[in-house]
C-alpha positions in Angstrom: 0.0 0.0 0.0 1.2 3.5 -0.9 1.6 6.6 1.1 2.3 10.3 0.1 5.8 10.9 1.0 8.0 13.7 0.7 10.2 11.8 -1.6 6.9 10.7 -3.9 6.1 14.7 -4.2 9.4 15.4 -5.4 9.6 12.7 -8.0 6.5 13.8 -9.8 7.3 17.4 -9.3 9.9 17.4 -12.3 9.0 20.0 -14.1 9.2 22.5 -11.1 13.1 21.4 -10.5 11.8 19.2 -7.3 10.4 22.1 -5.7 7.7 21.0 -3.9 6.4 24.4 -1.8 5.6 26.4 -5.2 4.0 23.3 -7.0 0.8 24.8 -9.1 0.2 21.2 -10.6 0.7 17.3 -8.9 -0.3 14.3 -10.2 -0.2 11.1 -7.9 -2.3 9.0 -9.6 -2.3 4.8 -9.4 -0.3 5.2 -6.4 -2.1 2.8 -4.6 -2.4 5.8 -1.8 -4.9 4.8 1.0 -4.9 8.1 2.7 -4.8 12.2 1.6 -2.1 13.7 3.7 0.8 16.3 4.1 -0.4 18.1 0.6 -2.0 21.2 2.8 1.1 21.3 4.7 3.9 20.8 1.7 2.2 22.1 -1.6 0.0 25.2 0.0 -0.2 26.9 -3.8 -1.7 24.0 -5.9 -3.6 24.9 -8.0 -4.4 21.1 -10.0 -4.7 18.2 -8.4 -4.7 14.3 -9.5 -5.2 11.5 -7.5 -7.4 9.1 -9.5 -7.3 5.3 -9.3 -6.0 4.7 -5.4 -7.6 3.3 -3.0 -8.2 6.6 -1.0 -11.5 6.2 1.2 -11.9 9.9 2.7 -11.6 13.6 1.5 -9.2 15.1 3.8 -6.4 17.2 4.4 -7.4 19.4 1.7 -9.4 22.3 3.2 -5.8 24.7 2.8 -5.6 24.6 -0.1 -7.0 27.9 -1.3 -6.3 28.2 -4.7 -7.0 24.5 -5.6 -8.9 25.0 -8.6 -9.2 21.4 -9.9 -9.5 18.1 -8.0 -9.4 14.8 -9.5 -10.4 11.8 -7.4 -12.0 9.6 -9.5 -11.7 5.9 -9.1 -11.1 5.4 -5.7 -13.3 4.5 -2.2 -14.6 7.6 -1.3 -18.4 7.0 0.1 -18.8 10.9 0.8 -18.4 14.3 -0.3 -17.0 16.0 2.8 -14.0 18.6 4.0 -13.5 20.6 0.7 -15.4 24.3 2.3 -11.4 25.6 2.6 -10.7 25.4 -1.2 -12.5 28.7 -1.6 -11.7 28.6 -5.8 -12.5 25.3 -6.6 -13.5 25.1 -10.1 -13.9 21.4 -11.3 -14.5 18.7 -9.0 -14.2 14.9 -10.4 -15.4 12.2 -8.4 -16.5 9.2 -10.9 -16.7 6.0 -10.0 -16.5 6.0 -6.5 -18.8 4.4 -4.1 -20.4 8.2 -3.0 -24.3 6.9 -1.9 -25.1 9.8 0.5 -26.5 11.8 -2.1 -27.3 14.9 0.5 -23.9 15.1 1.2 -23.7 17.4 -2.2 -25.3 20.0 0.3 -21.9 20.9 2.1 -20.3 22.4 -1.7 -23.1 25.1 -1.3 -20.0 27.3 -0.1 -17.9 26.8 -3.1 -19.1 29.1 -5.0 -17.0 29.1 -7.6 -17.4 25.4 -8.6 -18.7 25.0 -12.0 -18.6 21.3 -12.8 -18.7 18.1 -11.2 -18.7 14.7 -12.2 -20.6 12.0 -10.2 -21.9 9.6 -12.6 -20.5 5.6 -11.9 -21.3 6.3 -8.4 -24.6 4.7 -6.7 -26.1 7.8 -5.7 -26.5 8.5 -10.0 -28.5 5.7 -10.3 -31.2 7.1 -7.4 -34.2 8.4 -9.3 -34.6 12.3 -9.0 -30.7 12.2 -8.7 -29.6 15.2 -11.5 -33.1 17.3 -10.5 -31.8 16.8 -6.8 -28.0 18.0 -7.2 -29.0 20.9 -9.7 -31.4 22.6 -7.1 -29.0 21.7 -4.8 -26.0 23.4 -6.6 -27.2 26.8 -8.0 -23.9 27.7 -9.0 -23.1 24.6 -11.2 -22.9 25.2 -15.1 -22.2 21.3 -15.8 -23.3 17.9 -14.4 -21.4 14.9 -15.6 -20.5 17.0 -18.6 -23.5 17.9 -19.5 -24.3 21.6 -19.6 -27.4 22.5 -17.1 -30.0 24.6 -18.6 -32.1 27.5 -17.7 -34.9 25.3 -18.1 -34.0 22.4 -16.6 -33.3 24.0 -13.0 -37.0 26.2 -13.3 -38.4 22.2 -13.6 -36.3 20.9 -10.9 -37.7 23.6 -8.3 -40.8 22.9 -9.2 -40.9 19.3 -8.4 -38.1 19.7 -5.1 -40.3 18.3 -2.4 -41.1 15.2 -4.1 -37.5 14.6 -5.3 -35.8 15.2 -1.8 -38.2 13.1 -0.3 -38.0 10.2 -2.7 -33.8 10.9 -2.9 -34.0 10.1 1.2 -35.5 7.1 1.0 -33.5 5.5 -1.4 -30.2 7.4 0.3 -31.6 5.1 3.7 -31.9 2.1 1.9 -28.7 2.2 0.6 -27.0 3.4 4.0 -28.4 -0.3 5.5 -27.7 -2.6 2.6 -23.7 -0.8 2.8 -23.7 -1.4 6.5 -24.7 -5.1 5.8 -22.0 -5.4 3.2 -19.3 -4.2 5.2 -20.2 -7.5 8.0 -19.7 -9.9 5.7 -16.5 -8.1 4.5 -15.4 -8.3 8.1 -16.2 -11.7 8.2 -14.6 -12.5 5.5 -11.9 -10.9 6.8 -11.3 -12.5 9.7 -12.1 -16.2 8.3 -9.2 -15.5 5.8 -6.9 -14.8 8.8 -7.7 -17.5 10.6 -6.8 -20.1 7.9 -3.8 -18.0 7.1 -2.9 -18.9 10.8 -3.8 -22.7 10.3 -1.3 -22.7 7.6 1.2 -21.1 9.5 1.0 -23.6 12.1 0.4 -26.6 9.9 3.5 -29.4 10.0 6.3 -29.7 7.9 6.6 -31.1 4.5 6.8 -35.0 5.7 3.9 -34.2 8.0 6.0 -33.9 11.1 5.9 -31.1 13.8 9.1 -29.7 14.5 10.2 -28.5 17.9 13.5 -28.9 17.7 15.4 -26.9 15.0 18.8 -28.6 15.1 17.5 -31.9 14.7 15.3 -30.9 11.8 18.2 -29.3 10.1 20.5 -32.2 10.6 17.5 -34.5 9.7 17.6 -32.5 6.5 21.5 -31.9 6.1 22.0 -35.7 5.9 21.0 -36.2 1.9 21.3 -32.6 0.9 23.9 -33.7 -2.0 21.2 -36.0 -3.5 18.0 -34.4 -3.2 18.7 -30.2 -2.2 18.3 -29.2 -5.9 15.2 -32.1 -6.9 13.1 -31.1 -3.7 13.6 -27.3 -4.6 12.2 -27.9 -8.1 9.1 -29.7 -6.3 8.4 -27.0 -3.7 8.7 -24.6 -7.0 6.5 -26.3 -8.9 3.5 -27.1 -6.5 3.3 -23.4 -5.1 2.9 -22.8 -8.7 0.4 -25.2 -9.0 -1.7 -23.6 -5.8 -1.1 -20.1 -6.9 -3.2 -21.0 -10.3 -6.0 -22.1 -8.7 -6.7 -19.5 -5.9 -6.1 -17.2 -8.9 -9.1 -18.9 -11.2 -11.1 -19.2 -7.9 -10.6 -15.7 -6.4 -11.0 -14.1 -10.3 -14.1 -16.6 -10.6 -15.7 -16.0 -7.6 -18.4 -13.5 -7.7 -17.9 -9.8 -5.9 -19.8 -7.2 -5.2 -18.7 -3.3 -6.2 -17.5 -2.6 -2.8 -14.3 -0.5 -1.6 -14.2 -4.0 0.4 -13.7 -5.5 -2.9 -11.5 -3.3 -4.4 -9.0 -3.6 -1.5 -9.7 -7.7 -1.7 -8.7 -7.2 -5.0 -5.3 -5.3 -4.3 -4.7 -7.7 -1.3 -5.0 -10.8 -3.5 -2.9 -9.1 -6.7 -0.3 -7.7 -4.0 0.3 -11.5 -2.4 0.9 -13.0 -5.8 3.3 -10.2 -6.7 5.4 -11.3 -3.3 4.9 -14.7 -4.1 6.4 -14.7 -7.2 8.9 -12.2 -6.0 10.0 -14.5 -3.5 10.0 -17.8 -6.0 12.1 -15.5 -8.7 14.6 -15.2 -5.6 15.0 -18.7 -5.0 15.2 -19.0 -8.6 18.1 -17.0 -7.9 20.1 -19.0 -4.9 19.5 -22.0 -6.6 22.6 -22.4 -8.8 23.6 -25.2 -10.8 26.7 -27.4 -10.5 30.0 -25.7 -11.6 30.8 -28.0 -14.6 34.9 -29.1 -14.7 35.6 -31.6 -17.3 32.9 -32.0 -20.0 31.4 -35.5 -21.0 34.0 -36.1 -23.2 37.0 -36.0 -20.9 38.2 -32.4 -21.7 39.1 -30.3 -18.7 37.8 -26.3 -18.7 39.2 -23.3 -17.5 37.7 -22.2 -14.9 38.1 -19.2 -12.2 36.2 -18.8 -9.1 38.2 -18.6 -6.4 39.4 -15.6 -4.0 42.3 -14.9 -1.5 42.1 -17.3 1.7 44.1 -19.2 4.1 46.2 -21.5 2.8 44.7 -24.4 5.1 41.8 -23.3 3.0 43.6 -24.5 -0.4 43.9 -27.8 -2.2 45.8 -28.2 -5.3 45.4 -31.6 -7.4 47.6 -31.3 -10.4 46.7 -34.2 -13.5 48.5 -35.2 -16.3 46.5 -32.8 -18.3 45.0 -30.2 -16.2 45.7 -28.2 -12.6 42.8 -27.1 -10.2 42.9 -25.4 -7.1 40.8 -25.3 -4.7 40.0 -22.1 -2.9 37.6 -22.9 -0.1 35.3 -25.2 -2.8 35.6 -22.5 -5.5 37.4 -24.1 -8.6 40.2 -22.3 -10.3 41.4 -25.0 -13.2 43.5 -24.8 -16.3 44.2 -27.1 -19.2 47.3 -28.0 -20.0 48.6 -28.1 -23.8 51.4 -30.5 -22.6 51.5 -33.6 -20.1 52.8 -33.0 -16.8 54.3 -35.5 -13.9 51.8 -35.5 -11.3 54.5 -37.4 -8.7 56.9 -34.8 -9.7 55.2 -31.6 -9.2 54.9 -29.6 -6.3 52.9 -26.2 -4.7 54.6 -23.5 -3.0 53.4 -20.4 -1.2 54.6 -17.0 -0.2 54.3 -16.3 3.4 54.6 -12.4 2.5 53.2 -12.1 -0.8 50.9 -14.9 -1.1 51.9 -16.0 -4.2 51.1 -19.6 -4.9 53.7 -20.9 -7.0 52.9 -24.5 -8.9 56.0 -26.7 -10.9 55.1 -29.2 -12.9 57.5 -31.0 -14.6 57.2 -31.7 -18.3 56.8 -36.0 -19.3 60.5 -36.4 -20.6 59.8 -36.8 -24.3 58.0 -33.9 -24.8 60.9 -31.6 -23.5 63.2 -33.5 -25.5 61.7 -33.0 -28.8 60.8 -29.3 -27.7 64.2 -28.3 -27.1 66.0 -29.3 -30.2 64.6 -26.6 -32.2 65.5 -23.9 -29.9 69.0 -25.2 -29.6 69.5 -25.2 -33.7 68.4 -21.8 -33.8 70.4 -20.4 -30.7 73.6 -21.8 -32.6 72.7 -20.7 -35.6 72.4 -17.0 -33.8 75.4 -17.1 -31.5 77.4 -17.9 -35.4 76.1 -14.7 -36.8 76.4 -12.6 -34.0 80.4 -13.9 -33.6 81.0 -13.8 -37.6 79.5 -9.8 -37.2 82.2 -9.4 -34.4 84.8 -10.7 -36.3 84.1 -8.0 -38.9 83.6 -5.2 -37.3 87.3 -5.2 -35.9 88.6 -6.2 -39.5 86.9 -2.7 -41.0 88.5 -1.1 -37.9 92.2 -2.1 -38.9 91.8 -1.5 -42.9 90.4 2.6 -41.6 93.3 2.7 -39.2 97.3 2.6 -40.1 98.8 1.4 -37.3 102.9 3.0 -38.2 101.3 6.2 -38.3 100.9 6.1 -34.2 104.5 4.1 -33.5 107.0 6.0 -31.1 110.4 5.7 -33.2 113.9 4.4 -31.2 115.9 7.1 -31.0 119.0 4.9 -30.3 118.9 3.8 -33.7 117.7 6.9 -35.6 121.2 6.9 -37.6 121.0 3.1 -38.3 117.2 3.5 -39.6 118.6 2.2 -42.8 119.7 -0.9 -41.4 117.8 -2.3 -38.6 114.2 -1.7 -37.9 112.7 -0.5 -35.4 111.6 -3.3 -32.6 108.2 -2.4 -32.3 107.8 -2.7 -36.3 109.6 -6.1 -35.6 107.9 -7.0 -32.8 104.2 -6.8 -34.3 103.3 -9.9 -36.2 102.3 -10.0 -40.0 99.4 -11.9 -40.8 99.4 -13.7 -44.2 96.8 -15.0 -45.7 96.9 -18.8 -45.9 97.2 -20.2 -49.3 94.0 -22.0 -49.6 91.9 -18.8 -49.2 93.6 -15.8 -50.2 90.5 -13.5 -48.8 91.0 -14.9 -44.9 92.0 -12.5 -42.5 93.3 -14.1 -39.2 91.9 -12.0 -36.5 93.7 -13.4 -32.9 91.0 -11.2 -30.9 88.2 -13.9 -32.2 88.2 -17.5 -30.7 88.9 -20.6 -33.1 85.7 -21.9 -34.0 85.2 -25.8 -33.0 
């Protein structure tokens, strides 16, 4: 059931930036809003009002509203017109289909005497006979009645033929007043007999027909197959409360009613429970997850990733030939492998200050046989190059660079130049190509090749 709330004002009140104390114009309508309250107080300058189809059952909390000039209240469970003297320039006031059957109680808008239409029709008082003739004498200063314009003529006719009309509009006003107050007994009845089996329920035993007094022992009792049967008996329970809910719904929906505020707030009672019902079921829905799958049918192990930091008595890792999982307090995290491991071999480590996990699993033997040849041939293929490219770069050096030019000459034998040479000349080795390739250049800086 709905309320006017601060909050609800300000959400509908958009269009004046969620200012609520200079609202001219408010529309609350299917609210489900049981009572009219806090407008007067929060929204003093209204000026247009809308508050059809809720379940409101009395006009009130309006009469400060002075410059209300329309109010809409149609549809809801108002039984009389009452507490509207204060809105001194009421214009238009709608009240169809309600449940209005005190037809005199038109008498008390006499003082607005500005109102120029009002709608009553769908109400039981527009079915009394003499109804219009009674409300246009009543309401000199009305122009239209249930949208029809009210003629010169027709009011003379109507004051002509009051007595008769006021009399015959009391009687059937009286007649109604004691068939509404036997209506709303059986309503209570109803009422109560609907809370007493909803207490019988309540207190009805368990699913196996056994009373419970002891929690513990019931959830043990229940604990002991939960593998096998928690996720088939959920199903069940799922399925028969759908079940029930059908029929009280073709039941209650075929059940005859009478046009009753009773009935209207039946009807919201009954749609309201089925709303929380399935609310509740779509939640359950919700809890109930299926089983994490691993390994499909066919063998193959998936990757999976569920788990979160924990203790590490928490953690369990099972490492297979062709997948790892680990186990973080029952929340898979698994990979497949694209090579076999050795299960025997491997072994799981963990970080006291990090806490890192840290997993080796050893290749099967073959498999890091075969993988490793090819790297090999290409790592010797790369350490030749990079060693032929050294061996070149200092053989460019020496043809750029003439080494005599940067030789300290002996001074001692500066007059024998002629003869002898100098030592460091002699000293330095000539390198001669070899006579098999006469482009080789020996370079002593680069190791022999094997």
């Amino acid at each position: 059931m709905g309320r006017i709330t601060e909050d609800l004002i300000r959400r509908n009140a958009e269009h004046n930036d969620c200012v609520i104390f200079s609202l001219e114009e408010l529309s609350l309508h299917q609210q489900e809003i049981e009572r009219l309250e806090h407008i007067d107080k929060w929204c003093r300058d209204l000026k247009i009002l809308y508050l059809q189809n809720n379940l409101i059952g009395k006009i009130e909390n309006v009469s400060k509203l002075k410059k209300l000039e329309y109010l809409n209240l149609a549809l809801n469970n108002i039984e009389r017109i009452e507490n509207l003297e204060g809105c001194e320039w009421l214009t238009k006031l709608d009240l169809t289909v309600n449940f209005i059957g005190e037809l005199s109680s038109v008498k008390t808008l006499t003082h607005n005497i500005h109102l120029k239409e009002l709608f009553l029709m769908g109400n039981p008082c527009a079915d009394f006979e003499g109804y219009r003739q009674f409300v246009v004498v009543t309401l000199q200063q009305l122009k239209w009645l249930d949208g029809k314009e009210i003629e010169r003529s027709e009011r003379i006719q109507a004051l002509q033929n009051y007595a008769a009309v006021e009399q015959q509009v009391r009687e059937q006003e009286k007649a109604y007043c004691l068939r509404r107050a036997k209506e709303k007994e059986e309503a209570q009845r109803k009422l109560e007999e609907e809370n007493k089996s909803e207490d019988k329920k309540k207190s009805s035993p368990g699913f196996d027909g056994r009373w419970y007094t002891d929690i513990h022992t019931a959830c043990s009792s229940a604990m002991e197959n939960q593998d096998h049967l928690q996720v088939p008996e959920t199903q069940e329970q799922h399925n028969t409360k759908t079940s029930d809910e059908i029929e009280d719904d073709l039941a209650f929906w075929n059940k005859p009613s009478l046009f009753t505020p009773e009935s209207r707030l039946e009807t919201l009672r009954h749609v309201e429970k089925q709303r929380k019902a399935q609310d509740k079921l779509s939640e359950k829905k919700k809890n109930v997850k299926p089983p994490r799958k691993l390994i499909t049918e066919d063998g193959k192990a998936l990757n999976v990733n569920e788990a979160k930091y924990m203790d590490t008595s928490l953690i369990e890792v099972d490492v297979q030939p062709t997948y790892v999982r680990v186990m973080v307090k029952g929340k898979p995290f698994q990979l497949a492998l694209s090579t076999e491991v050795q299960p025997d071999s491997s072994s799981a480590k963990r970080s006291q200050t990090t806490g890192h996990l840290l997993i080796c699993m050893p290749k099967v033997g073959e498999i890091i046989t075969g993988c490793q040849r090819t790297p090999m041939t290409v790592k010797t293929t790369s350490d030749s190059n990079k060693k032929q490219t050294n061996s070149s770069r200092p053989r460019i050096e020496r043809l750029e660079v003439d080494p005599s030019k940067h030789s300290c000459p002996d001074v001692s034998t500066i007059v024998q130049e002629k003869r002898h040479k100098p030592k460091k000349m002699e000293s330095q080795p000539q390198v001669e190509p070899s006579e098999e390739d006469p482009d080789f250049d020996d370079n002593p800086e680069v190791p022999p090749l094997i």
